[in-house]
N, CA, C and O of each residue as an XYZ file, in Angstrom:
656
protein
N       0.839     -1.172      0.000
C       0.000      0.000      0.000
C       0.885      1.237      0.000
O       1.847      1.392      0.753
N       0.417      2.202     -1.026
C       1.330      3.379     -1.002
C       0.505      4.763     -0.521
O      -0.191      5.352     -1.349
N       0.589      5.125      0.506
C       0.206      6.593      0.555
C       0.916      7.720      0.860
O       1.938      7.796      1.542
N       0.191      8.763      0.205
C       0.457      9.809     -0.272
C       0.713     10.761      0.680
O       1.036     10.367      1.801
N       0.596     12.468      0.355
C       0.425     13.272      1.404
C      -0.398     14.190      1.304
O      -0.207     15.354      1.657
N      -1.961     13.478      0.524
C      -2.677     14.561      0.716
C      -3.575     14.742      2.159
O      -3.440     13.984      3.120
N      -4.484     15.858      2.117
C      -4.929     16.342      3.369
C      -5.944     15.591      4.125
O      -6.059     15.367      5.330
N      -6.891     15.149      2.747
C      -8.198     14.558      3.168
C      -8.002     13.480      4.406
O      -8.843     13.239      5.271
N      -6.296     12.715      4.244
C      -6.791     11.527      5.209
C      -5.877     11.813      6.325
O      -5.499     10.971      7.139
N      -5.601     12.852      6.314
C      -4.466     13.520      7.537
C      -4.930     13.027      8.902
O      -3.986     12.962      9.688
N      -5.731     12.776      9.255
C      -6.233     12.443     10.493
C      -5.456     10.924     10.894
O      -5.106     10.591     12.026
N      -5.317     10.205      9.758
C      -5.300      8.833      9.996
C      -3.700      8.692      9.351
O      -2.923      8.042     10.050
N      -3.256      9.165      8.282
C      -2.091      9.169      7.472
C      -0.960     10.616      8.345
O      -1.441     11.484      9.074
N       0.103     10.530      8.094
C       1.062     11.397      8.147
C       1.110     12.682      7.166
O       0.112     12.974      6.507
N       2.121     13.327      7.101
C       2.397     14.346      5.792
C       4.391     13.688      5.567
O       5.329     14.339      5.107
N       4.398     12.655      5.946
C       6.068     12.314      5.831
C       6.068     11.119      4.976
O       7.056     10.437      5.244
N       5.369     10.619      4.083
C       5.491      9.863      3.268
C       6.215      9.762      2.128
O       6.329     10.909      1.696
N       6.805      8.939      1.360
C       7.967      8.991      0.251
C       6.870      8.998     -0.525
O       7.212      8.267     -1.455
N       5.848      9.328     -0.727
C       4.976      9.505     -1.976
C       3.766     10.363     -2.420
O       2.799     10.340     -1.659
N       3.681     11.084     -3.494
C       2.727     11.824     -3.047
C       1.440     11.552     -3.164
O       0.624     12.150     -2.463
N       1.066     10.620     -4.057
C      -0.244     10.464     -4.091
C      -0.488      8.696     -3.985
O       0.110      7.745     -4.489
N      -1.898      8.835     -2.897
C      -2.455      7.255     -2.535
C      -2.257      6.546     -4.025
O      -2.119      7.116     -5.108
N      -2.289      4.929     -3.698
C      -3.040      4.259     -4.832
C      -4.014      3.723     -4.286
O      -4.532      4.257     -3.305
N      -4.569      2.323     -4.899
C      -5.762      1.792     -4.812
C      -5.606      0.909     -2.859
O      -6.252      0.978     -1.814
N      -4.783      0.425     -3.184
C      -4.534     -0.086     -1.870
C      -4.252      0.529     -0.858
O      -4.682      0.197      0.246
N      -3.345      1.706     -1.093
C      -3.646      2.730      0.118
C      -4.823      3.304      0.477
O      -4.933      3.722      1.630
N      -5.747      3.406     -0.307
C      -6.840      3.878      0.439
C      -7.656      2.707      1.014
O      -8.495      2.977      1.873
N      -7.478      1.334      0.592
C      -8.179      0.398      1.373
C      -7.474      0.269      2.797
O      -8.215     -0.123      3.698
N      -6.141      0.545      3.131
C      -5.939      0.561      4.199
C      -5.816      1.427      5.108
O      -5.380      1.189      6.235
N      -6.243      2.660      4.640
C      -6.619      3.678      5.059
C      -8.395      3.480      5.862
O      -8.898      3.708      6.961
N      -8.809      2.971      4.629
C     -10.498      2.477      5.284
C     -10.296      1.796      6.383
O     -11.215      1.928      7.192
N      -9.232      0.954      6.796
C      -9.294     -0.011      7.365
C      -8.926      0.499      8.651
O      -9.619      0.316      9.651
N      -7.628      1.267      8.643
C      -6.962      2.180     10.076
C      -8.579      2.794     10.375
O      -9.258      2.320     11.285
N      -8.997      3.710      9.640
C      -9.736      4.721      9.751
C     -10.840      4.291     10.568
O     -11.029      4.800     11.673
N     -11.718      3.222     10.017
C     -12.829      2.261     10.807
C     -12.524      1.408     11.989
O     -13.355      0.779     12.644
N     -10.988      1.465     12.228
C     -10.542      0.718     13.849
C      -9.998      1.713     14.263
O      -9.072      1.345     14.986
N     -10.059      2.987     14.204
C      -9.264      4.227     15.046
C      -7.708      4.053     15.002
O      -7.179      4.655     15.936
N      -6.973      3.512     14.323
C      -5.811      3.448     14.118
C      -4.745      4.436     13.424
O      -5.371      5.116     12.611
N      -3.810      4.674     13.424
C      -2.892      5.712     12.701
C      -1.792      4.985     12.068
O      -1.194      4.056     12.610
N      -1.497      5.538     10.652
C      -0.367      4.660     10.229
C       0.960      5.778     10.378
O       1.166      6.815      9.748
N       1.689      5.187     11.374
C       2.582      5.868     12.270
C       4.342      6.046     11.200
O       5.169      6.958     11.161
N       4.277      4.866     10.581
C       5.286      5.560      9.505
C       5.306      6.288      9.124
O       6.429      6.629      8.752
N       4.178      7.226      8.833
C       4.350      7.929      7.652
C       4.023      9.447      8.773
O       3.271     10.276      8.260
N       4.471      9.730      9.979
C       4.563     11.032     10.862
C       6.212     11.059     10.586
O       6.509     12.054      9.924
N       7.097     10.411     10.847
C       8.143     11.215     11.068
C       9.341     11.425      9.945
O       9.783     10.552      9.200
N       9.737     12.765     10.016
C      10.649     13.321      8.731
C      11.950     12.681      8.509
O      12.912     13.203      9.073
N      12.152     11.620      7.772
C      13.063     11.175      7.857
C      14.073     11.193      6.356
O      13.238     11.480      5.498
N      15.075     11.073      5.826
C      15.523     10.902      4.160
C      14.322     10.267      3.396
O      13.180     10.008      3.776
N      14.712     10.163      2.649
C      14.073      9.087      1.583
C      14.257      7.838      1.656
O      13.472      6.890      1.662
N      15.821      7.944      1.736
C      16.519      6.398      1.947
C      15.901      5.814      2.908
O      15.612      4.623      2.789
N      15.630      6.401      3.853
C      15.475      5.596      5.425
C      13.588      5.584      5.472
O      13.084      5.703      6.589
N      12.765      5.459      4.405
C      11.755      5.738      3.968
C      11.263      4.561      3.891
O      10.499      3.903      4.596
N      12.179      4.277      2.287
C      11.797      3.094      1.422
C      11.874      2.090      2.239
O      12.643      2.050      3.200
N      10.993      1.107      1.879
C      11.182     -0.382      2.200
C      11.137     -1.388      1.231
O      11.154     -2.576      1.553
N      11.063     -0.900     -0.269
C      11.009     -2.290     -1.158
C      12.030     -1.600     -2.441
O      11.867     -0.429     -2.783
N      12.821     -2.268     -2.922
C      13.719     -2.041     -4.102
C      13.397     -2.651     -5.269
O      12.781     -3.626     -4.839
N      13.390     -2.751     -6.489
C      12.773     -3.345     -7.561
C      14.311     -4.459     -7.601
O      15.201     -4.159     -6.805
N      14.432     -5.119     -8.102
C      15.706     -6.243     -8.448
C      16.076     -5.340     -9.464
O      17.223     -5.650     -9.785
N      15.502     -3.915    -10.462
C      16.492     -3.327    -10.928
C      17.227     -2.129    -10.430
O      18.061     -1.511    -11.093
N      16.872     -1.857     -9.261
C      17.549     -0.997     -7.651
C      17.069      0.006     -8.460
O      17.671      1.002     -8.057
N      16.353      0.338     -9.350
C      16.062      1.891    -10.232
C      14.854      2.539     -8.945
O      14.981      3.524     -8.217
N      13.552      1.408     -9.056
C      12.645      2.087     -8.210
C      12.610      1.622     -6.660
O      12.982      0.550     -6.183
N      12.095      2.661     -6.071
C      12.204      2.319     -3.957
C      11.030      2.970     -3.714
O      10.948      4.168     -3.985
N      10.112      2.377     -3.250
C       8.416      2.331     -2.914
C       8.637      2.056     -1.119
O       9.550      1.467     -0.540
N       7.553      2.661     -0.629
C       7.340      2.442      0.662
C       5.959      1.711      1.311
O       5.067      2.070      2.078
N       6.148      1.016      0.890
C       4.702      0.080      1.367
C       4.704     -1.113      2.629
O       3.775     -1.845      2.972
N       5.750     -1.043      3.044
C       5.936     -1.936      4.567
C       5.358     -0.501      5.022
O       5.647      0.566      4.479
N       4.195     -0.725      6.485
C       3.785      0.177      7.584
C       3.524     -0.357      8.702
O       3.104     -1.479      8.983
N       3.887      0.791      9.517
C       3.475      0.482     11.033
C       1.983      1.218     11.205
O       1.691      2.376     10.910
N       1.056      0.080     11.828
C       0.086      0.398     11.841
C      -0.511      0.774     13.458
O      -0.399     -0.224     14.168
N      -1.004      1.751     14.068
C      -1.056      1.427     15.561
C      -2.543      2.010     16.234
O      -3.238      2.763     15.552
N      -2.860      1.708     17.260
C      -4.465      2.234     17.790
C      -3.925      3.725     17.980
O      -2.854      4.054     18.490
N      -4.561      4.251     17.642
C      -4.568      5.878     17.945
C      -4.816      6.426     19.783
O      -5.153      7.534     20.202
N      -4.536      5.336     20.444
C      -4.648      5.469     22.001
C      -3.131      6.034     22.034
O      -2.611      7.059     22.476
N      -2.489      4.442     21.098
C      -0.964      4.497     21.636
C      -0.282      5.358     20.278
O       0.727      4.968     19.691
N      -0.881      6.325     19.998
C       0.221      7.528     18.892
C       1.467      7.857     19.763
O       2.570      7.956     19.225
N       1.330      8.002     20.895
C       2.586      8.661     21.058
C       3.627      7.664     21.597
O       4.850      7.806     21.599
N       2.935      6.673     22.033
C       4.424      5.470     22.432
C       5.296      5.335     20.677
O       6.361      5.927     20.503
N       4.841      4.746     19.877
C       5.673      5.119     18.968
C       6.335      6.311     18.563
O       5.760      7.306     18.124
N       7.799      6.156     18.755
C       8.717      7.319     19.143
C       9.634      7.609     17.886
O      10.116      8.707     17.611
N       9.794      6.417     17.160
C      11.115      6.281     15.367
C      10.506      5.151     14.923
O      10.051      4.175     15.519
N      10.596      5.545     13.396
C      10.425      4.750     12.614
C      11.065      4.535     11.308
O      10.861      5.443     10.503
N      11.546      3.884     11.038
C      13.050      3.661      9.572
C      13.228      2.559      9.431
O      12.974      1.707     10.282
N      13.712      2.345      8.303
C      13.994      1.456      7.697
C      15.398      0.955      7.892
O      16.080      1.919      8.240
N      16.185     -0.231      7.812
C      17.469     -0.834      7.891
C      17.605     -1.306      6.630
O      16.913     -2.245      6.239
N      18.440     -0.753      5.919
C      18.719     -0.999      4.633
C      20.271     -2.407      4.900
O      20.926     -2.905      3.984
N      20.339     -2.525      5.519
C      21.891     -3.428      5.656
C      21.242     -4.833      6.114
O      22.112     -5.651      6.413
N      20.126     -5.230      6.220
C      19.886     -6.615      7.933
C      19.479     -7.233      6.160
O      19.003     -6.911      5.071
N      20.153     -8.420      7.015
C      20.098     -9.755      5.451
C      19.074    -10.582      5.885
O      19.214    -11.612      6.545
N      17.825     -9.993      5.408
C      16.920    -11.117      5.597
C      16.377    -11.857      4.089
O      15.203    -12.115      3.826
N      17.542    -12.107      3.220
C      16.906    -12.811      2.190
C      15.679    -11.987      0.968
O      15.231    -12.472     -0.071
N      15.483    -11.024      1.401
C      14.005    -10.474      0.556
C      14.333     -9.181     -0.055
O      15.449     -8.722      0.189
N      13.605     -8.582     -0.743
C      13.640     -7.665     -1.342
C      13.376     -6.293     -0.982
O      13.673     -5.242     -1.550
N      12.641     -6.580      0.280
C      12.076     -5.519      1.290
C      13.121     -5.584      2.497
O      13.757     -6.575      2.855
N      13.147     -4.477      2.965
C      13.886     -3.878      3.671
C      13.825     -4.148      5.361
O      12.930     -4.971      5.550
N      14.297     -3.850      6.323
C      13.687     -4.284      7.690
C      13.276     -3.008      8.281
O      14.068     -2.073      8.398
N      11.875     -2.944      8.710
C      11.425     -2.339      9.205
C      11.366     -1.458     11.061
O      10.501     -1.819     11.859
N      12.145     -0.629     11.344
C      12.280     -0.949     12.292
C      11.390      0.226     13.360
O      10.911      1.154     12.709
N      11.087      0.300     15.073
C       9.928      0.806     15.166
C      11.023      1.206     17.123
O      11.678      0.350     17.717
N      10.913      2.050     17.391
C      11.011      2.107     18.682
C       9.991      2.329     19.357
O       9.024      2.723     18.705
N       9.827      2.189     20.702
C       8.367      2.233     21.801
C       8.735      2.780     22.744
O       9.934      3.008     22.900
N       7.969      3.081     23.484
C       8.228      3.546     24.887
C       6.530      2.689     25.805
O       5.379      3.052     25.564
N       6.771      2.009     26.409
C       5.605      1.084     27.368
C       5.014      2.228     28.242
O       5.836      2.811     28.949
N       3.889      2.589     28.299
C       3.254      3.265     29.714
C       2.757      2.094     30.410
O       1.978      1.290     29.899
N       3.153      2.027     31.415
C       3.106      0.840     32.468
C       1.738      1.280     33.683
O       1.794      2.276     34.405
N       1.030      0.672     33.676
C      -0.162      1.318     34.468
C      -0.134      0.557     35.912
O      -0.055     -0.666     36.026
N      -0.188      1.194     36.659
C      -0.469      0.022     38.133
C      -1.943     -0.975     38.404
O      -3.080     -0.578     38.145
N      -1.702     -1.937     38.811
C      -2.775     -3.043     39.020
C      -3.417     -2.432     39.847
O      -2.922     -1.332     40.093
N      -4.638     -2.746     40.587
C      -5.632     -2.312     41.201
C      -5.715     -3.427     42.297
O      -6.701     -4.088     41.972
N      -5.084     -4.059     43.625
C      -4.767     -4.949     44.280
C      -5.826     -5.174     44.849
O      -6.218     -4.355     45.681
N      -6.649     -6.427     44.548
C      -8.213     -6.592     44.985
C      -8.214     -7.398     46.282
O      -9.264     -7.393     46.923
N      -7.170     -8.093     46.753
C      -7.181     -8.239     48.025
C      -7.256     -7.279     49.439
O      -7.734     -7.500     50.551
N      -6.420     -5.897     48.741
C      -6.464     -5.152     49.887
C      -7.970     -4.480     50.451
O      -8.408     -4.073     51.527
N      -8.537     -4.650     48.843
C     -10.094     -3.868     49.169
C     -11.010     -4.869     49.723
O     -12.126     -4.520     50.109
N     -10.563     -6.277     49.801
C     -11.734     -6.958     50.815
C     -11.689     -7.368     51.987
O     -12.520     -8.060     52.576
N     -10.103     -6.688     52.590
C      -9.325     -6.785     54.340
C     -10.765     -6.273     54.888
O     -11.700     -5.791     54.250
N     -10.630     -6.553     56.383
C     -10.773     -6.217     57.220
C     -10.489     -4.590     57.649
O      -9.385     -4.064     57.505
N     -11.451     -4.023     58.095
C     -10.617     -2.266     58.455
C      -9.808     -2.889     59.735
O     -10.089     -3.862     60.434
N      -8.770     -2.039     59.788
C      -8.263     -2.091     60.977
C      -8.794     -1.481     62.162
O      -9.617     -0.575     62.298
N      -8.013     -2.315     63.166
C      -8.820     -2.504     65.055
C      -8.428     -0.507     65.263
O      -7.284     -0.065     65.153
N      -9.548      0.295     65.535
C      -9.039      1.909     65.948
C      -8.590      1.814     67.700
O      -9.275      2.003     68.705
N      -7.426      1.512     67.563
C      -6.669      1.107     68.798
C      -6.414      2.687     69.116
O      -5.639      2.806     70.064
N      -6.843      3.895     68.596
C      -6.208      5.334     68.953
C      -7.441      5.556     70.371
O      -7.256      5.906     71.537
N      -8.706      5.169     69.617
C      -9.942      5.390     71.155
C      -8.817      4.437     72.402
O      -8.321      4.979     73.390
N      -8.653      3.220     72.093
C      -7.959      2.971     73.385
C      -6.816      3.956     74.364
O      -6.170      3.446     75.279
N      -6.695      5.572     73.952
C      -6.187      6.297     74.871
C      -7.371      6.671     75.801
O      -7.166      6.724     77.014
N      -8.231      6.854     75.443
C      -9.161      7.167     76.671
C      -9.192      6.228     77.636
O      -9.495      5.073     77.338
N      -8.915      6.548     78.807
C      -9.517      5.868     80.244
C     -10.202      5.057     80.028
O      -9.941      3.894     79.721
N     -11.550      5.754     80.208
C     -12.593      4.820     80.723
C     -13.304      3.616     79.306
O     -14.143      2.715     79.272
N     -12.439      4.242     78.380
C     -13.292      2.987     76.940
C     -11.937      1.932     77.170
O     -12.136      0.728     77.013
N     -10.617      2.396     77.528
C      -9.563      1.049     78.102
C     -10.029      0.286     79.186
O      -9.903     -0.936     79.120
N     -10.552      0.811     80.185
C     -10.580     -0.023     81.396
C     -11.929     -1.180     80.743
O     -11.818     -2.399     80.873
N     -13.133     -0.529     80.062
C     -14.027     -1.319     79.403
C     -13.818     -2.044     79.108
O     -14.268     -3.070     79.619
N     -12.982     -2.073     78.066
C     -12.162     -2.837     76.813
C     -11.445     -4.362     77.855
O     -11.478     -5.557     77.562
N     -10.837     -3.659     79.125
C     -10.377     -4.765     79.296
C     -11.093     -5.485     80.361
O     -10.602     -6.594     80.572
N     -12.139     -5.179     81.119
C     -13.605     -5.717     81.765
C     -13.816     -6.291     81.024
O     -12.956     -7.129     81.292
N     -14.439     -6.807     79.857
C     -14.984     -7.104     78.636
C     -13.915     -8.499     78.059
O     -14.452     -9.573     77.787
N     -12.696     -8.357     77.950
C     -11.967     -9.568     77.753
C     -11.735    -10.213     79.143
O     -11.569    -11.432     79.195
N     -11.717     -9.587     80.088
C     -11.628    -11.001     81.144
C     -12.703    -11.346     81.379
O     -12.402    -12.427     81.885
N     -13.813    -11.313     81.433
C     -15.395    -11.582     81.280
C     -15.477    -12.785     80.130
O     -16.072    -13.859     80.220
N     -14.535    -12.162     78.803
C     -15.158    -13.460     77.873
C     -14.135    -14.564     77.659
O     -14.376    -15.703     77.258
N     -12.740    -13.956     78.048
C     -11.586    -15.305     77.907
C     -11.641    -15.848     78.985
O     -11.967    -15.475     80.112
N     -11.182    -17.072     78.416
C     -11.076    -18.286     79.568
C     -10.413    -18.064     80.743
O     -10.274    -16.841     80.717
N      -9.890    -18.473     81.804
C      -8.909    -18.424     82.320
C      -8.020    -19.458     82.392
O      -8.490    -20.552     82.078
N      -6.847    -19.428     82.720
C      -5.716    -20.689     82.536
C      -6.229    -22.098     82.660
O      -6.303    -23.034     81.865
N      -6.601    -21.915     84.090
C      -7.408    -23.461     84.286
C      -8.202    -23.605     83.767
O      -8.425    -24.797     83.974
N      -9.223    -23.127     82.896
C     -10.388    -23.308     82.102
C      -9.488    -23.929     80.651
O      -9.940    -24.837     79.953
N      -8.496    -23.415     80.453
C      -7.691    -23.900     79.191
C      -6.980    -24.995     78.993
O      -6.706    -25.672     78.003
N      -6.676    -25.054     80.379
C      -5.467    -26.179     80.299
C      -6.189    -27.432     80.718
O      -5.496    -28.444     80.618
N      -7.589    -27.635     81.227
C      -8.696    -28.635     81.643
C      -9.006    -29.170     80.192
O      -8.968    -30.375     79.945
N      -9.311    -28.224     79.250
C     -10.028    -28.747     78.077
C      -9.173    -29.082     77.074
O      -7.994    -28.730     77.072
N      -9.766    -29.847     76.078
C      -8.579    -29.833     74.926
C      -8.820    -28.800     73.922
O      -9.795    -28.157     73.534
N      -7.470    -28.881     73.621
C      -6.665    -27.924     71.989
C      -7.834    -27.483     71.587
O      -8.122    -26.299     71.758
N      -8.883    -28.541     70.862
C      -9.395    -28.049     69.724
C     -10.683    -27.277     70.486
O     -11.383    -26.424     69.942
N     -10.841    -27.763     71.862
C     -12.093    -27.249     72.440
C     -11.920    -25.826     72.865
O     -12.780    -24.957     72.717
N     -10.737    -25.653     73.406
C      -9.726    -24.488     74.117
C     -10.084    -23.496     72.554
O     -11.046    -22.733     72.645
N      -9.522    -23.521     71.554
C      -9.061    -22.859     70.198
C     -10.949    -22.615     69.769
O     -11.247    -21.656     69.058
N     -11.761    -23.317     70.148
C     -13.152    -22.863     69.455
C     -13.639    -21.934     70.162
O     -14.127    -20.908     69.688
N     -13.539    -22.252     71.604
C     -13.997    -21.321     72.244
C     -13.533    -19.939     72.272
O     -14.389    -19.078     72.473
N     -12.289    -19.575     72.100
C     -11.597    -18.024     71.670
C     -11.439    -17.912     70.592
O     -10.578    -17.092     70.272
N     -12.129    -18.617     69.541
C     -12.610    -18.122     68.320
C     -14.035    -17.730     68.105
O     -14.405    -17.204     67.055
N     -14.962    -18.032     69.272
C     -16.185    -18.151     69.030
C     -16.195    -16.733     69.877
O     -17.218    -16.064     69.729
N     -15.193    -16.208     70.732
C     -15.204    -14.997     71.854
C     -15.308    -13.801     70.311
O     -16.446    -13.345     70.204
N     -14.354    -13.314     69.245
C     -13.945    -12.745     68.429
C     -14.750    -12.736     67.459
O     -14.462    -12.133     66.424
């Protein structure tokens, strides 16, 4: 797909393209960015010509740019360079395409912490008289030693779980 640099599809296309006018296939993939909110991100930044092209004819006369980076228009700006490697031997006629990023890394939302327990407001325990309560109230409902050490483990452990 070759596009151009006219205005109409500026929204979705660049003005840094090695060509000036769409063909048939550039505008189908233009339809295509355009109807998924996408931007074709090659064709924003000013680069030679050389570092443009991505396909050579086997008679090295013509250099067309039809390899693209295609991307959601959320992430326009993580794509940061875009060029071509005219030297990487991959056997083909086309060129290697190459793309730098930058990741925005978002933090998780830790769903365990939101179904804790609030914590015990141990600050009222400076008052007097809600401490002395506080601790009327646990010797009233815990056992005492000999009440613990009479019963067994598992009977001992239900009952000061059943206090809480």
């Amino acid at each position: 797909a070759r596009f151009g640099r006219e205005e109409m599809y500026r929204p979705t296309i660049g003005p840094e393209s090695l060509h000036s006018v769409t063909n048939d296939n550039g505008q189908r993939c233009i339809d295509f960015a355009a109807s998924r909110g996408m931007v074709v991100r090659s064709t924003y930044f000013p680069r030679k010509d050389i570092h443009k092209a991505t396909w050579t004819s086997p008679d090295q006369r013509t250099k067309t740019q039809i390899d693209h980076v295609l991307i959601d228009g959320r992430f326009f700006s993580d794509v940061t360079h875009v060029r071509t490697f005219r030297g990487a031997n991959i056997d083909s006629d086309h060129y290697l395409v190459g793309v730098d990023m930058r990741s925005k890394l978002s933090t998780v939302f830790n769903q365990r912490r939101s179904r804790r327990a609030p914590p015990f407001n141990t600050a009222c325990l400076q008052n007097g008289d809600v401490a002395h309560s506080y601790a009327q109230q646990l010797e009233a409902n815990l056992p005492g030693e000999e009440e613990l050490g009479a019963a067994s483990l598992e009977g001992g452990w239900s009952r000061i779980h059943s206090i809480w």
